[in-house]
N, C-alpha and C positions, 0 to 999 in steps of 0.2 A: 416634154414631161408636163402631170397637168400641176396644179397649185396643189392639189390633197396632196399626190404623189412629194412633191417637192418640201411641205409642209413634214410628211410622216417620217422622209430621208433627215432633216433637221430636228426632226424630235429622237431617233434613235441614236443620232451624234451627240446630241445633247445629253442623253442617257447614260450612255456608254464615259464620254468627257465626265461624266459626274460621279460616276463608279467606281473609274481609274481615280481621278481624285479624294473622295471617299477612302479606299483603301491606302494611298501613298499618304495622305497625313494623318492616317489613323493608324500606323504602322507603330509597335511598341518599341522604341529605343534604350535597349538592354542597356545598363549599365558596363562599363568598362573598370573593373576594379573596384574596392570597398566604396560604399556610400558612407560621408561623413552622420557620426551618431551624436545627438544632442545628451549627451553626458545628464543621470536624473532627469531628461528632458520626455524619453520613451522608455513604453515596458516591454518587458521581453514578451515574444509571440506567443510564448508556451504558459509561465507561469501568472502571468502577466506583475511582475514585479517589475519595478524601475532599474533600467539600465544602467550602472552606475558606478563600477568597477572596471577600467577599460583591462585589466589586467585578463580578465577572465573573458569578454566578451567574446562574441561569435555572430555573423553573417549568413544570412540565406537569401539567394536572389533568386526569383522562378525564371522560367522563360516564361512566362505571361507581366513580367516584369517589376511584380509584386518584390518590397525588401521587407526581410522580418529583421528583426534585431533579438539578439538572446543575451539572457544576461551569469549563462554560465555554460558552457561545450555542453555539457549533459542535459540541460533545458532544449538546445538545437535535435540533439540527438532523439529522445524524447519525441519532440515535435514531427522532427524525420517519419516516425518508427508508427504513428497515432494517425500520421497526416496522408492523404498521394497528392504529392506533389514534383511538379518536373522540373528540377532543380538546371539551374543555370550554371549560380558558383556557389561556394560556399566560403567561408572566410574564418580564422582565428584570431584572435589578438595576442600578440606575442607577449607571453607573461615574462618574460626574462629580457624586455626590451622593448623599446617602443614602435610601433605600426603592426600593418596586418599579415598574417600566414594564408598564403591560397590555399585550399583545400592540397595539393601535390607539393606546398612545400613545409605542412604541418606535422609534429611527430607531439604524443603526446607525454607527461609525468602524472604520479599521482602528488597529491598536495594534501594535507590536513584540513585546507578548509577552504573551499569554495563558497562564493553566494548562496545556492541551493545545496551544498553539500554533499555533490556529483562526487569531486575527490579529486577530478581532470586538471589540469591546463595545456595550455600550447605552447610547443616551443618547438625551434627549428628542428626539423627531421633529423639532421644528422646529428643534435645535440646527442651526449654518451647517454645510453639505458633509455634512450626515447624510444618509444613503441607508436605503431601506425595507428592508422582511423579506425582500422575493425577492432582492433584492441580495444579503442576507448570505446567504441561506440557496444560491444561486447560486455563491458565493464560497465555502461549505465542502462544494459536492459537484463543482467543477472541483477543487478543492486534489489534490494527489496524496497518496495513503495508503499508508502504511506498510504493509507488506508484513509476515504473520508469520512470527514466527520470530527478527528483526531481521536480515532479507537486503533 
């Protein structure tokens, strides 16, 4: 074999080594479960108001590994409805108790007053007279919205 030969064999290894590297730690490491929220610390994705009622919160994780934080179901839903995005998980904050509801174990209530004034929260699916996700998410794309400007 001559030297070029031997030379061009070692630069396609070297190519190829650097590619496969390249991709292996540039790989997106999805979250497993809620990402902890800095309470007042972040704004919701949508309205962009401060996050700051864990009561009401809510969770979006992409698969491109993007987390939004929302600072009321109806702000995420909204966001959903506005946005394409290719959703990983989603997440509730259990209003009747403390930590988070996966998107498959969330059932929703109406409330008199939310952050945004959505009317939603979360709470365990099986909780009595809880209603699923297209309900609520039905319920904050009939709601009528404000108009900008404030007219």
């Amino acid at each position: 074999m001559s030297t070029k030969m031997i030379k061009g064999v070692l630069l396609v290894v070297a190519l190829v080594a650097a590619v496969v590297a390249f991709i292996r730690f540039n790989q997106v490491k999805l979250p497993e479960g809620p990402v902890p929220v800095v309470w007042d610390g972040e704004v919701c994705g949508h309205c962009k108001m401060h996050v700051g009622d864990p009561r009401f919160a809510a969770q979006l994780q992409t698969t491109e590994g993007d987390v939004l934080n929302f600072d009321d179901p109806g702000c995420l839903f909204d966001y959903l409805q506005s946005h394409e995005v290719s959703v990983h998980a989603l997440y509730f904050r259990n209003y009747d108790g403390d930590g988070w509801l996966p998107e498959s174990e969330a059932g929703f209530l109406t409330v008199e007053d939310s952050p945004m004034g959505y009317g939603i929260r979360a709470v365990p699916k099986d909780t009595p007279e809880a209603e699923g996700i297209d309900w609520a998410k039905s319920r904050v794309m009939d709601r009528p919205h404000q108009q900008q400007g404030g007219s």
